[in-house]
N, C-alpha and C positions, 0 to 999 in steps of 0.2 A: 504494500500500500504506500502509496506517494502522498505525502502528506502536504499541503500549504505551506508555503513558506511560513506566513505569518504564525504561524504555530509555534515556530521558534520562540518566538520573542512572546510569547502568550505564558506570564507566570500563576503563582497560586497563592495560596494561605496556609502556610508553615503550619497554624492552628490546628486545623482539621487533620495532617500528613503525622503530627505529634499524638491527637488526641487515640487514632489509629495503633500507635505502636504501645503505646500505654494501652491498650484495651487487650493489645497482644499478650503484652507482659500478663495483666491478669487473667488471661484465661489459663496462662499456664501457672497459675497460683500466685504470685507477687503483688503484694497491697501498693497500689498509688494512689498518690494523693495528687488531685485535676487541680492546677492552679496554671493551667496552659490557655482553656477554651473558652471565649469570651461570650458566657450566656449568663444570664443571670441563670441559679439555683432555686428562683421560687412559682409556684403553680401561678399560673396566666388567675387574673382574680375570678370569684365566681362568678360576677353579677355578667363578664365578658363572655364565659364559657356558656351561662345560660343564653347569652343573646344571640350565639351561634347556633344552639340548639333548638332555638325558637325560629328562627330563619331557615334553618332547615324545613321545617314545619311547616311554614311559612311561604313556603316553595322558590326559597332563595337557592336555587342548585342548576340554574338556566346561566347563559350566555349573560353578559352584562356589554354597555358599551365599552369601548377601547380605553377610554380615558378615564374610567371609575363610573359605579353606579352616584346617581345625584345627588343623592341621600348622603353621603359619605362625603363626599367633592363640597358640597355646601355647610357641612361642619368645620372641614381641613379649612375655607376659606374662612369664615366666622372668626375661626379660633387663631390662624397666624393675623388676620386681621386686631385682631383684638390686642397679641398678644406686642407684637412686632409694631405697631401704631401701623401700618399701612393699608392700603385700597386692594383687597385680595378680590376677584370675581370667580365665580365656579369654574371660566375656562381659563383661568390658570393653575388647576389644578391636575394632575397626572397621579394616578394609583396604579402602582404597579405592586407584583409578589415578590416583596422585600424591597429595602431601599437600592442594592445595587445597580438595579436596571438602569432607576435615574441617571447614576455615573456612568453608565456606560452608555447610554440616550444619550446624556447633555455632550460628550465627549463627541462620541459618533456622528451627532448632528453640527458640531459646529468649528470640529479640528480638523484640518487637511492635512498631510503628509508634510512635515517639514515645520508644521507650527509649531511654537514653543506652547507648551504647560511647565507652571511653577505650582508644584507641588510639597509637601511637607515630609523632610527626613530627616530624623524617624516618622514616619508613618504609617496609615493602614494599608498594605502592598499591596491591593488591588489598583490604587490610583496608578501608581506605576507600570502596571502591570496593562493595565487599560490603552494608558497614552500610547506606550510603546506597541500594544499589535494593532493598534487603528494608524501606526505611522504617524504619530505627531513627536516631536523630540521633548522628553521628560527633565524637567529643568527644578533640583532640588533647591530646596530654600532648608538649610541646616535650622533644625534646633538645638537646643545648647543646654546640657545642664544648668549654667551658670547664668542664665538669662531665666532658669525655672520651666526652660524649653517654650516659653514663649518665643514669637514669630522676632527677626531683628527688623526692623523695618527699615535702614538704611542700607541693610545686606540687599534685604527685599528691592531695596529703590536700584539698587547696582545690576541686580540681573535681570531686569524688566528690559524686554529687546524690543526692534519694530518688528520681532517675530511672535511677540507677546500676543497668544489671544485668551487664554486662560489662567486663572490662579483658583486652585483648591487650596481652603482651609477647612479646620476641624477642631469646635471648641464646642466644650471639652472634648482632647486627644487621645487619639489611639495611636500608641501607646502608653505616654508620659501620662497620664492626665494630666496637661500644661492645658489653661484656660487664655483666651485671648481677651484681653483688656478692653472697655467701650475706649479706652484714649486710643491704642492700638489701631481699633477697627477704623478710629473716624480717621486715622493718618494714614492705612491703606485706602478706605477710599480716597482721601485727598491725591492719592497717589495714579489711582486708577479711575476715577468720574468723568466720563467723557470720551474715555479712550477704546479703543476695539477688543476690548479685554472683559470677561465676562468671568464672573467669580460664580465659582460653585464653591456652596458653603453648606458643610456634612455637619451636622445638629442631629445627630442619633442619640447622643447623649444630653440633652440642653436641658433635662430634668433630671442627671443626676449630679449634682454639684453642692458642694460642700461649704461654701462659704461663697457673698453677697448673688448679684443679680445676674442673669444669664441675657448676653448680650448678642444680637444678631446683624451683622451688616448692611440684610435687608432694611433692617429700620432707621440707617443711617440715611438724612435726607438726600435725595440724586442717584442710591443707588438701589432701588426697585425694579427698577426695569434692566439693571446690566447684572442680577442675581437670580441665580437657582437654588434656592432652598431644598435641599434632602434631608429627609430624615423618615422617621419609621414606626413601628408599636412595639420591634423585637424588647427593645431594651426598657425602655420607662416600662412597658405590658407586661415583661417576662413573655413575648410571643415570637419566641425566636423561631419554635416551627411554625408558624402561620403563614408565617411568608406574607407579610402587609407591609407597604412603604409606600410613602409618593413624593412627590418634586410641585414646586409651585414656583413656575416661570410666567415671564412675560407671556401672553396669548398665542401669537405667534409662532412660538419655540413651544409651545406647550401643544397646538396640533400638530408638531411635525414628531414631538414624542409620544401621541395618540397615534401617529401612523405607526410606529417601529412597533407600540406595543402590536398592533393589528397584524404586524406581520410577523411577530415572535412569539407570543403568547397568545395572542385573540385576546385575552381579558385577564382582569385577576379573581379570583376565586370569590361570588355574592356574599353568601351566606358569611366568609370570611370580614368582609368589608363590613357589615352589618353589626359584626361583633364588633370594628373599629369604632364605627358611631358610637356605641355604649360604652367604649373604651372613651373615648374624648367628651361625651356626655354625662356618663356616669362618676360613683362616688371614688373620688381619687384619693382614698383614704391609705390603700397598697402601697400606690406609690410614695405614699410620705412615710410608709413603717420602712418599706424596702433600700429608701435610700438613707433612714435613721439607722440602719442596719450595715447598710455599706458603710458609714460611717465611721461609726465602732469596728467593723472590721480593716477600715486602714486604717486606722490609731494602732490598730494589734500587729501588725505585719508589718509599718513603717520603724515602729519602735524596736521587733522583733529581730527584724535586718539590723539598723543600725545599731545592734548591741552582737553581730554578726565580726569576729574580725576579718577584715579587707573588703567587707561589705559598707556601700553610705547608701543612702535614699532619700529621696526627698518628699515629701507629704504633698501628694495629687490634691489639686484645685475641685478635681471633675473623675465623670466614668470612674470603673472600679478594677484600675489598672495602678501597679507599683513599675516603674522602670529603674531598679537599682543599679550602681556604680559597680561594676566585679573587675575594674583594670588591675588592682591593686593584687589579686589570686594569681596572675601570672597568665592565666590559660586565654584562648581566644573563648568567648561569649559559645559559640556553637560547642565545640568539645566540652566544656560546662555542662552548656542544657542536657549535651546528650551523659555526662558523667550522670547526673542530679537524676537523671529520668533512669537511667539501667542499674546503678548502682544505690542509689538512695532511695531513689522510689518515689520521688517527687516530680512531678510534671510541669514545666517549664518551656515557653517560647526564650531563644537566643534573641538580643535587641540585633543579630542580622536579618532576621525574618522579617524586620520595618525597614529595610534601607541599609547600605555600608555606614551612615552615621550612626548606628544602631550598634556598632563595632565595640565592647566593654560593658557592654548593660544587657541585662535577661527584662522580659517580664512574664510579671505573676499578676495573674488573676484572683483577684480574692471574692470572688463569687463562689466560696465554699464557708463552711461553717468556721466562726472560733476553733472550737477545740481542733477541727481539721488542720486549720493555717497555726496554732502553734505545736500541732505535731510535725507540720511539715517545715518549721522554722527548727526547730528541736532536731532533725533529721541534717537537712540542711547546715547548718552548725556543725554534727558531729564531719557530715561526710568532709565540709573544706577542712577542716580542721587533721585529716589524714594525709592531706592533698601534697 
């Protein structure tokens, strides 16, 4: 079989290719502990799971249009309208199963071969992954421990080309949980309003965050119309199987990604979407205990690590990711994860799985219980400590 070129350049998510071998390990009897795969750990809430099952009922199990059922599309607008201060209409809203489509929509529809994307590294490797097999040139924007992995915005203003047609951000990040500043956002747009440059901005996380307000570029005034908003239900919902996401674009850009859906999926799943309304309408009581929980649990695994020797970490702003410092160990980050994972029993992403600036740093997912994360700190400890 003759494969595509572009196949080459077509990468993945080290997540899933981890969480696989760790599933090996235990079947042939070895206990691990998942601090690799970035799901939340708690049941999707009831009131969501009953409104799926009522829709079933209901005879939500048919075709739907391309671009989301109404019902849904009329919420998503409501509510970034509300939240974001700006003028959302229902045909700027795009539902697709899961948010990655969006990125790979907004991408596909408006990158040609050769255009630059500045993207975030460390970050979530699909972006990367995306620019380079649609042929657009992948243009990293470093984050930096020492900046708290926030974005540098003069770095930023140096690599902006007249090949510039996109910049992805991501606040709160995958994987740092580095949060990006309202001072931040309004000096990227100052940097980019006007210009043929259109920002996709990843907000999967924008309800788990740990300290003041969660801030979006859309609502920065002038830039509305040159942003794509993604995000999704996996995370603030615990609905990572559902596969529910959408994107709220200009109009525009928003039926030409109603066409790809048409031509890739036909639709996203009713019944599914159904339970999203009652997810955004209903009582968001889960969401406050789940992320009062995430909470407590980075206090226990920041503090954990850094009492770790040749371990440092820094206490995430957002999402429920640690990206700890292991330069100091000696070993590269990959031979790490894989030690930690075969011999400790702990399950761990390499900070190379987000980017080569990912190069001395792992992360951990603390989407697992206390007593889990300090057995698997306890673990962790003994095995560097032989190293």
């Amino acid at each position: 079989m003759i494969l595509a070129e572009r196949m080459k350049r077509l990468g993945t998510e080290t997540a899933f290719e981890i969480l696989a071998k760790a599933r090996s390990l235990e079947a042939k009897g070895k206990k691990i502990i998942h601090l690799e795969i970035g799901e939340p750990d708690f049941d999707t809430p009831a009131n969501i799971r009953e409104a799926a099952k009522k829709a079933l009922d209901d005879g939500y199990t048919h075709y739907g249009p391309s671009a989301g059922l109404p019902a849904l599309r009329e919420v998503i607008a409501q509510e970034v309208s509300k939240k974001w201060g700006v003028s959302v209409t229902v045909d700027q809203v795009v539902i697709t199963p899961g948010a990655k489509p969006i990125m790979f929509f907004a991408i596909m529809a408006l990158i040609n071969p050769g255009d630059e994307v500045i993207y975030p590294n460390p970050g979530f490797p699909i972006y990367e992954s995306v620019i380079d097999f649609l042929g657009g040139i992948p243009v990293p924007i470093v984050l930096r421990e020492e900046r708290n992995f926030e974005m540098d915005i003069e770095e930023l203003r140096d690599i902006i080309t007249p090949k510039t047609r996109m910049l992805i951000i991501n606040s709160p990040e995958n994987p740092t949980g580095g949060v990006l500043s309202k001072e931040s956002l309004e000096a990227i747009a100052e940097m980019i309003r006007g210009k043929e440059i259109m920002v996709l901005t990843d907000e999967v996380y924008h309800r788990i965050l740990y300290e003041g307000d969660h801030h979006s570029i859309a609502s920065v005034p002038g830039m509305h119309e040159q942003t794509i908003l993604l995000n999704g239900f996996s995370k603030t919902y615990a609905m990572t199987g559902w596969r529910l996401g959408y994107g709220v674009m200009r109009e525009d850009l928003a039926q030409q990604v109603a066409k790809m859906m048409t031509n890739s999926n036909s639709c996203t799943c009713s019944f599914t979407q159904m339970a999203g309304v009652e997810a955004l309408q209903g009582p968001q009581d889960e969401v406050s205990k789940m992320v009062a929980e995430f909470r407590r649990r980075r206090d226990v695994i920041v503090d954990g690590l850094n009492a770790i020797e040749g371990i440092s970490c820094k206490k995430p702003k957002g999402a429920f990711y640690v990206f700890p410092n292991v330069k100091e160990i000696g070993w590269d980050c990959k031979k790490l994860a894989d030690y930690l994972l075969q011999e400790v029993g702990v399950a761990v992403l390499s900070g190379l799985s987000f980017g080569k600036h990912g190069e001395g740093y792992l992360r951990l997912s603390y989407a697992n219980s206390v007593e889990n994360i300090q057995e698997a700190l306890q673990r962790i400890d003994q095995g560097i400590s032989t190293i």
